[in-house]
DSSP file (Angstrom, degrees, kcal/mol; ACC not computed):
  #  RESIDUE AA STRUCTURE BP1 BP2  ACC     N-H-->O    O-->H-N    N-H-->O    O-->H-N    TCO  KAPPA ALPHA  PHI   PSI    X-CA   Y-CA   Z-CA
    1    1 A X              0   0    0      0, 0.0     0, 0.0     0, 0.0     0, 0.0   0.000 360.0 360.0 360.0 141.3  -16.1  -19.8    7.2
    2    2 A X        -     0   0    0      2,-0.4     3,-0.1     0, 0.0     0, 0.0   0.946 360.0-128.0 -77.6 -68.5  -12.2  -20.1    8.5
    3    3 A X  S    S+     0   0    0      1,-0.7     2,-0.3    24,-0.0     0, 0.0   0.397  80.3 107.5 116.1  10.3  -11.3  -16.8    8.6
    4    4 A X        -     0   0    0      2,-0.0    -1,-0.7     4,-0.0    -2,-0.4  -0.911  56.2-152.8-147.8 153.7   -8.2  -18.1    6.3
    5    5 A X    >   -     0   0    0     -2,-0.3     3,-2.6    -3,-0.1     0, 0.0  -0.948  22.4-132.3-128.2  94.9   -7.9  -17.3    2.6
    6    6 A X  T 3  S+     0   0    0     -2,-0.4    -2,-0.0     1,-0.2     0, 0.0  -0.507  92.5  16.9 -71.2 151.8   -5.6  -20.5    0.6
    7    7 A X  T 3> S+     0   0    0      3,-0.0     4,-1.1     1,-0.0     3,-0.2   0.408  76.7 146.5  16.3  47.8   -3.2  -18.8   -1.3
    8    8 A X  T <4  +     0   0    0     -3,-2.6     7,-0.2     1,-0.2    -2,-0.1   0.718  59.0  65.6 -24.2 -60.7   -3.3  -15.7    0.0
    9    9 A X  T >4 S+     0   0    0      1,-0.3     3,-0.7     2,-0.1    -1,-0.2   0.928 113.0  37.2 -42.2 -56.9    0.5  -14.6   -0.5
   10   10 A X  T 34 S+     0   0    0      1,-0.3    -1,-0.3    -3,-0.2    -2,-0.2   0.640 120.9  37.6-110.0  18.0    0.1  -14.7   -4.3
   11   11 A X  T 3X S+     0   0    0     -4,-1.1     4,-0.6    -3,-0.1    -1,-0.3  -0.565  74.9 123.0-118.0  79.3   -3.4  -13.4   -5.1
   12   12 A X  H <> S+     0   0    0     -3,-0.7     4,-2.8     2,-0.1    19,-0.2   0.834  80.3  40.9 -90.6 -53.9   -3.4  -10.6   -2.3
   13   13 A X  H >> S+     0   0    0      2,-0.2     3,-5.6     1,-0.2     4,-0.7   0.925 112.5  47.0 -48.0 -87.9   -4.1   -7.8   -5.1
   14   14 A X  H >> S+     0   0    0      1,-0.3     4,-2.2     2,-0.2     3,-1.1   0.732 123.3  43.7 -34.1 -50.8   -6.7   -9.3   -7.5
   15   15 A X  H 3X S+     0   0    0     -4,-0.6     4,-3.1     1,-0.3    -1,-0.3   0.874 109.5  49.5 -82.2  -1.1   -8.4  -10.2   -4.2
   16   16 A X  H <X S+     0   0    0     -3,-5.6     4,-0.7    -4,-2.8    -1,-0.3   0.550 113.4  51.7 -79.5   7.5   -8.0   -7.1   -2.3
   17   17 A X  H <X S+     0   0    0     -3,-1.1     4,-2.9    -4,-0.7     5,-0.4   0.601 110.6  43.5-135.3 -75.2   -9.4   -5.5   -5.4
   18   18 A X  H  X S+     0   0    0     -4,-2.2     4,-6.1    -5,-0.4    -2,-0.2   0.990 113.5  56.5 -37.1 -51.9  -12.4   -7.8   -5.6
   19   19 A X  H  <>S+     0   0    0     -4,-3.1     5,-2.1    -5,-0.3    -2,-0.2   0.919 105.8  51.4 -54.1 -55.7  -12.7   -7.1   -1.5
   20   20 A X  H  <5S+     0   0    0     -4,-0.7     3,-0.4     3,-0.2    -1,-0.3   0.688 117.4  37.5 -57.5 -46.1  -12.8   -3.5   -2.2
   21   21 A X  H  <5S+     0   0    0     -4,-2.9    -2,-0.2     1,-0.1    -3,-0.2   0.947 116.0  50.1 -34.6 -65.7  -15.9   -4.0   -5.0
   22   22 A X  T  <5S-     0   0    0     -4,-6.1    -2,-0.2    -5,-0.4    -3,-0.1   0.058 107.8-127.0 -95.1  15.3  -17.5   -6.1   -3.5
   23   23 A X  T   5 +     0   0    0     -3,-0.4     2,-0.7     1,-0.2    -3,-0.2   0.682  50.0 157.1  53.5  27.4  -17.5   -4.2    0.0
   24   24 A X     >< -     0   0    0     -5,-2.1     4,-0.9     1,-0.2    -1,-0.2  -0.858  19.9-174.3-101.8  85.0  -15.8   -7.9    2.0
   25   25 A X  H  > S+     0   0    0     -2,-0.7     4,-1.3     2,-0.2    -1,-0.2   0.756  76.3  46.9 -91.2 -40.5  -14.5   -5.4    4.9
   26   26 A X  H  > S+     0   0    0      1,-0.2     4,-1.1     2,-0.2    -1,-0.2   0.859 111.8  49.1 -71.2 -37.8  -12.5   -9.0    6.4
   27   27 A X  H  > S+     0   0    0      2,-0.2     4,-1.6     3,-0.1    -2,-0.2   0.729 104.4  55.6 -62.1 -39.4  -11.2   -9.9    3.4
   28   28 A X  H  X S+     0   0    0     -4,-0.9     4,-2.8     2,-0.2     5,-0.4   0.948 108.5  47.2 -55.1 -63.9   -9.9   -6.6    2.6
   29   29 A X  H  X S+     0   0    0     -4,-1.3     4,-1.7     1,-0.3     5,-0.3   0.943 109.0  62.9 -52.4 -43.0   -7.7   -6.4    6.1
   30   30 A X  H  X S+     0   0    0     -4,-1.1     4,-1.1     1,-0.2     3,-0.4   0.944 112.2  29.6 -51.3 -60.2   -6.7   -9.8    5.0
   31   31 A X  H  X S+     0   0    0     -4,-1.6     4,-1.2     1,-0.3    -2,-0.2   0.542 112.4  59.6 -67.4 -47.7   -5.2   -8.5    2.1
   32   32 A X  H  X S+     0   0    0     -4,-2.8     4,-9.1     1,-0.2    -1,-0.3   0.948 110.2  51.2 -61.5 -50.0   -4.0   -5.0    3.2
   33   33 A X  H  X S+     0   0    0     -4,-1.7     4,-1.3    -5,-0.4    -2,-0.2   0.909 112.2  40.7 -68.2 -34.4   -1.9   -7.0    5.8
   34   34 A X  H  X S+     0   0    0     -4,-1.1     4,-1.9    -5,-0.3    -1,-0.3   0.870 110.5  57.1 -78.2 -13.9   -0.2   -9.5    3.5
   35   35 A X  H  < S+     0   0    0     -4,-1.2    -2,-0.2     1,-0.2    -1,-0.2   0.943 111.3  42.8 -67.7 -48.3    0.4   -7.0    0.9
   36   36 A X  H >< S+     0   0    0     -4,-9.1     3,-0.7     1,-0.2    -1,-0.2   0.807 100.2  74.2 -72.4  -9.7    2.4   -4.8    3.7
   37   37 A X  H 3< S+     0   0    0     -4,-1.3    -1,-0.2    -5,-0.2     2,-0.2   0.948 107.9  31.7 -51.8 -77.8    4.0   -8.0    4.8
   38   38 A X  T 3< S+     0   0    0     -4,-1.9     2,-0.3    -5,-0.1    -1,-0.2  -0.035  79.8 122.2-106.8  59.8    5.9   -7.6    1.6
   39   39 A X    <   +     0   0    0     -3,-0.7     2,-0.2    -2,-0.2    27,-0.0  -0.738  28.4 168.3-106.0 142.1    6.7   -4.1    0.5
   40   40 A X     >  -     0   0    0     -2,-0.3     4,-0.9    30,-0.0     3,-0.2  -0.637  51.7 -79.6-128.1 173.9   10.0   -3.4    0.1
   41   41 A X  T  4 S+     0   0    0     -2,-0.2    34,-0.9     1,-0.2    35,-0.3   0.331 131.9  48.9 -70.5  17.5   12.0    0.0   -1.6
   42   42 A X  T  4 S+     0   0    0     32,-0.1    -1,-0.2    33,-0.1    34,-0.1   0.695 122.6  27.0-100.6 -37.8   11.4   -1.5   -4.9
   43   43 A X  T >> S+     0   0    0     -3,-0.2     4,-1.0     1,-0.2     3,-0.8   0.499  94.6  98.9-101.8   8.6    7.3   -2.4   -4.6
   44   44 A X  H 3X S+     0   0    0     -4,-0.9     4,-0.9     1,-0.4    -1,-0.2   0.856  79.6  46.6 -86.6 -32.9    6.5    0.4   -2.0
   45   45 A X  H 3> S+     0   0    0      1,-0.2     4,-0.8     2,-0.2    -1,-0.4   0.538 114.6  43.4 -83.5   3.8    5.1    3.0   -4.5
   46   46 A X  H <> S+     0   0    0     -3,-0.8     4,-1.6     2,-0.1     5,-0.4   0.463 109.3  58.5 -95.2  -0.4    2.8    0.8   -6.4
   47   47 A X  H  X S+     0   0    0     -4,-1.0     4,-2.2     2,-0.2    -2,-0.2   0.856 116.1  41.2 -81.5 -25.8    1.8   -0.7   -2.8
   48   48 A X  H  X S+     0   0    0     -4,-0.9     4,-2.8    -5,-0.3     5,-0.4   0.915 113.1  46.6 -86.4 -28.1    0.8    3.1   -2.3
   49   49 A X  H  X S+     0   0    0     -4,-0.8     4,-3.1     2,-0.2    -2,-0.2   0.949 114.3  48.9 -77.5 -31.4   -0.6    3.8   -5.5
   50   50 A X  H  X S+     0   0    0     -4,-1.6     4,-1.2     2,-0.2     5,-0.3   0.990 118.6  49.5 -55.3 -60.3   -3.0    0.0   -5.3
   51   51 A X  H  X>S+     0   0    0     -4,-2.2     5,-3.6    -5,-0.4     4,-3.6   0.866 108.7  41.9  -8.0 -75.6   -3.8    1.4   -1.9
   52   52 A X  H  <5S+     0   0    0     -4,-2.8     3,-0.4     1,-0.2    -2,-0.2   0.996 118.9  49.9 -65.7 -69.7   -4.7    4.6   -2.7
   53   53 A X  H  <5S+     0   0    0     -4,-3.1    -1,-0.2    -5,-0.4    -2,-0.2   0.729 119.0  35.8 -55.2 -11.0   -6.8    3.2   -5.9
   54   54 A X  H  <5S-     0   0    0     -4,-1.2    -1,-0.2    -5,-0.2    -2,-0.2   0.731 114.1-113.1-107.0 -29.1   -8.8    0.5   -4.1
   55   55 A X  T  <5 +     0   0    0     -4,-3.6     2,-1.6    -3,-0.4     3,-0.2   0.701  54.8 160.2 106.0  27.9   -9.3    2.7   -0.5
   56   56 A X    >>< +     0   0    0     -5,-3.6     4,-3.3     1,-0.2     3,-0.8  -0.514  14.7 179.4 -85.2  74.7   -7.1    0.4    1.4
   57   57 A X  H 3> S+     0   0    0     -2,-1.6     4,-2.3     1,-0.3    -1,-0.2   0.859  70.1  47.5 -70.5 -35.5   -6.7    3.1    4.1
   58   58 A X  H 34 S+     0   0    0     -3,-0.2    -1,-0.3     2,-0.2     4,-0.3   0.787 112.8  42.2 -71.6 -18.9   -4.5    1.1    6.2
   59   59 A X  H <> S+     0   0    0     -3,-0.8     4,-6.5     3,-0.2    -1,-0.2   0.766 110.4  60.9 -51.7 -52.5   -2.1   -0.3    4.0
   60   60 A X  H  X S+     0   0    0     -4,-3.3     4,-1.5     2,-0.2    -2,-0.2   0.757 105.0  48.6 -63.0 -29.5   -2.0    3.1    2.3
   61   61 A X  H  X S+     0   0    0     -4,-2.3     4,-1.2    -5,-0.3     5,-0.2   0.681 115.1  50.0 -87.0   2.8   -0.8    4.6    5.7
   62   62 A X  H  > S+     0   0    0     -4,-0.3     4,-1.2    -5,-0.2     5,-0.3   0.880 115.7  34.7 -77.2 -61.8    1.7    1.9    5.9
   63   63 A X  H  X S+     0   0    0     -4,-6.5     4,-2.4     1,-0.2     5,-0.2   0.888 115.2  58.3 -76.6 -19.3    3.1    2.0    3.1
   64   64 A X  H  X S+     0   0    0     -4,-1.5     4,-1.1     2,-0.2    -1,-0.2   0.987 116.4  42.4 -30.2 -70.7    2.6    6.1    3.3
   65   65 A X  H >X S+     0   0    0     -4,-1.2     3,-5.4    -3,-0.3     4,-0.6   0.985 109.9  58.3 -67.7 -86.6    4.8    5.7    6.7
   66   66 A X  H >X S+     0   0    0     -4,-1.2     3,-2.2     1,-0.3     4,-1.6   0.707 109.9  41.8  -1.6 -76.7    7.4    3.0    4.8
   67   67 A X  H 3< S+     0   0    0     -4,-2.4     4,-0.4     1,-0.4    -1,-0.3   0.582 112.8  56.3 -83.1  -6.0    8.5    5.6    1.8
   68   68 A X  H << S+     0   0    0     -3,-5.4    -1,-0.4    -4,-1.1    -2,-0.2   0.528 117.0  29.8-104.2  29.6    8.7    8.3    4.4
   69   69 A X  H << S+     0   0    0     -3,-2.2    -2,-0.2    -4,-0.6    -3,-0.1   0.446 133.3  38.0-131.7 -32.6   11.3    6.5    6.8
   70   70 A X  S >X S+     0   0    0     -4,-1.6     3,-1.3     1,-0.1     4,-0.9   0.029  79.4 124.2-112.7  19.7   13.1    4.3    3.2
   71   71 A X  G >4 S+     0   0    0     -4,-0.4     3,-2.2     1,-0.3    -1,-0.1   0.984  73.7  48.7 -65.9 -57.8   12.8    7.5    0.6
   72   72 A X  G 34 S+     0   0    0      1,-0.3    -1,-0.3    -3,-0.1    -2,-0.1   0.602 111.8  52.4 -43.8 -20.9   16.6    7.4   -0.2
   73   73 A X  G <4 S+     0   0    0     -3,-1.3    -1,-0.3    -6,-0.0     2,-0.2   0.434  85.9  96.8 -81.9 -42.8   16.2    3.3   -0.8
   74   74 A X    <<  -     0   0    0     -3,-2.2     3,-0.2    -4,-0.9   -32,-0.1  -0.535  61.1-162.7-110.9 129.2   13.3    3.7   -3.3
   75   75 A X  S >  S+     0   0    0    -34,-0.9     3,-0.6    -2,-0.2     2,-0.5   0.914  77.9  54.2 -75.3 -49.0   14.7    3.6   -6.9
   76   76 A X  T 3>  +     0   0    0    -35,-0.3     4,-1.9     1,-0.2     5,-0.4   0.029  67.3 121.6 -82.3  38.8   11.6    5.3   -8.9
   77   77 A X  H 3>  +     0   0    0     -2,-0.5     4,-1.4    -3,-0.2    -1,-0.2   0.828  64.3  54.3 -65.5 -33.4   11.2    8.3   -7.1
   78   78 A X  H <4 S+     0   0    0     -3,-0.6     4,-0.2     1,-0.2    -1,-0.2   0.967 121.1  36.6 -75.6 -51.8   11.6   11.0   -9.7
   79   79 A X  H  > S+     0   0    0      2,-0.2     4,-1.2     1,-0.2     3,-0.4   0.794 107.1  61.4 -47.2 -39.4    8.8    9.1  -11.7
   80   80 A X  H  X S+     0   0    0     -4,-1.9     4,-3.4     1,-0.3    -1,-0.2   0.886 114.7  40.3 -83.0 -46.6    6.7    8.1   -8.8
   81   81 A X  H  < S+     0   0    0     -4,-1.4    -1,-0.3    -5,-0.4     4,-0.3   0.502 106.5  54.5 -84.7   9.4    6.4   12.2   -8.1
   82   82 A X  H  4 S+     0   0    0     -3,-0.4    -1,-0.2    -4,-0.2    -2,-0.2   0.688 120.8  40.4-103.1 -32.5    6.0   13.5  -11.6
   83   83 A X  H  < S+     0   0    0     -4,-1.2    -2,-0.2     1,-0.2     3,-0.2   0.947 124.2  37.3 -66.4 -63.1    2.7   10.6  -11.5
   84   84 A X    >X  +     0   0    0     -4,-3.4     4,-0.9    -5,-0.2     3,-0.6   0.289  55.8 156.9-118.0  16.0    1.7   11.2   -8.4
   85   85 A X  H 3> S+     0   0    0     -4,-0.3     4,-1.3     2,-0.2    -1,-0.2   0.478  82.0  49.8  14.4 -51.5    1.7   14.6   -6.7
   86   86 A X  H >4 S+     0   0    0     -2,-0.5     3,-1.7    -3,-0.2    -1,-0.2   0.966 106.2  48.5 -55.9 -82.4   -0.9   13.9   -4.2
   87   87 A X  H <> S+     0   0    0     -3,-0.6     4,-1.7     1,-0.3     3,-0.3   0.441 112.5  58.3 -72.5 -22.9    0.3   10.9   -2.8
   88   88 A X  H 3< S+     0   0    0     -4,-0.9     4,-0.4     1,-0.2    -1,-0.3   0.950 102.9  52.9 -35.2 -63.5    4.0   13.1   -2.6
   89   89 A X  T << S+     0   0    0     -3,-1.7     4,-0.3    -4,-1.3    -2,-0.3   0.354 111.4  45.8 -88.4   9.4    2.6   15.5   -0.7
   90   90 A X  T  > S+     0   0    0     -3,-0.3     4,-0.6    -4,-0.1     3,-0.4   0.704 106.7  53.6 -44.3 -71.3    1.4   13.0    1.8
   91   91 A X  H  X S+     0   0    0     -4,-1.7     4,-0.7     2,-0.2    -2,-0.2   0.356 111.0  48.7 -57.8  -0.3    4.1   11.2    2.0
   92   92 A X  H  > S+     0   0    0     -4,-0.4     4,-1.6     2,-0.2    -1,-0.2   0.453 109.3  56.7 -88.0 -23.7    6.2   14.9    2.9
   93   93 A X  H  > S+     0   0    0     -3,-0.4     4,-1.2    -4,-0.3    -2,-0.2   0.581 103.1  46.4 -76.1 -12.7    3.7   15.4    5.2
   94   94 A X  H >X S+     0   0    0     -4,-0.6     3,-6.0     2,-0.2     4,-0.7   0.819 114.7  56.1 -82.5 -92.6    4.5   12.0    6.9
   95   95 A X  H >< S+     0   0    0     -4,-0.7     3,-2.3     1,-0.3     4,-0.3   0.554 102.8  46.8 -15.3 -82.9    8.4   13.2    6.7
   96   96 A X  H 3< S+     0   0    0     -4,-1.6    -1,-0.3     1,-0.2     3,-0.2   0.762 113.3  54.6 -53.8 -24.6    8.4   16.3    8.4
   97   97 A X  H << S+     0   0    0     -3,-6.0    -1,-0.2    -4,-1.2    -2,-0.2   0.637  89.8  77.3 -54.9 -19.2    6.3   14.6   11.1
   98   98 A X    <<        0   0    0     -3,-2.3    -1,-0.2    -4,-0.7    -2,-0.1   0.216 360.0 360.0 -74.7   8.9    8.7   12.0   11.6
   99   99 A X              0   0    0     -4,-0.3    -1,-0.3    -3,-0.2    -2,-0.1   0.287 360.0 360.0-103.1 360.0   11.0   14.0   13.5
C-alpha cells in the first residue's frame, strides 16, 4: 500500500463517502483534505453539508471555519439557512468566536 490514491482530485466525494461506510479512517483524511483543498464561496456549503452527512469532522470544521471568515462571499446563503438551521447555528457560533 502507497499511501496515494490515483485520481484523487476528481473522485474525493464518492470516495470519501465509501471511506466513511466502509470505516477506511486513512482514506477518509485523504479525502477530507483534498476536498478543503478546494472549497471556495460558491462549493463551501455543500462541502459543509457532505461533511456533516458523511461525519467528516475535520473538513466539517474547516469548512465550518471558511463560511464563518467568507459569509458575505457565499452566494446561497438565504437558502443554505432556511435547509440547514443546525449547521447555521454552528457556523454563528464560529463567528462570534472569531473575534
Amino acid at each position: 500500500y502507497t499511501d496515494k490514491v490515483q485520481g484523487l482530485p476528481q473522485m474525493a466525494h464518492e470516495l470519501l463517502a465509501a471511506a466513511d461506510k466502509y470505516d477506511l479512517a486513512r482514506l477518509k483524511v485523504m479525502c477530507e483534505i483534498q476536498l478543503f483543498k478546494g472549497i471556495t464561496a460558491a462549493t463551501a456549503t455543500k462541502t459543509l453539508v457532505f461533511a456533516d452527512l458523511h461525519r467528516a469532522k475535520e473538513l466539517k470544521a474547516r469548512a465550518i471555519e471558511f463560511l464563518a471568515r467568507n459569509l458575505k462571499a457565499v452566494s446561497n446563503w438565504e437558502e443554505f439557512c432556511r435547509e440547514n438551521p443546525d449547521l447555521v447555528a454552528e457556523i454563528m457560533k464560529k463567528v462570534a468566536s472569531c473575534n
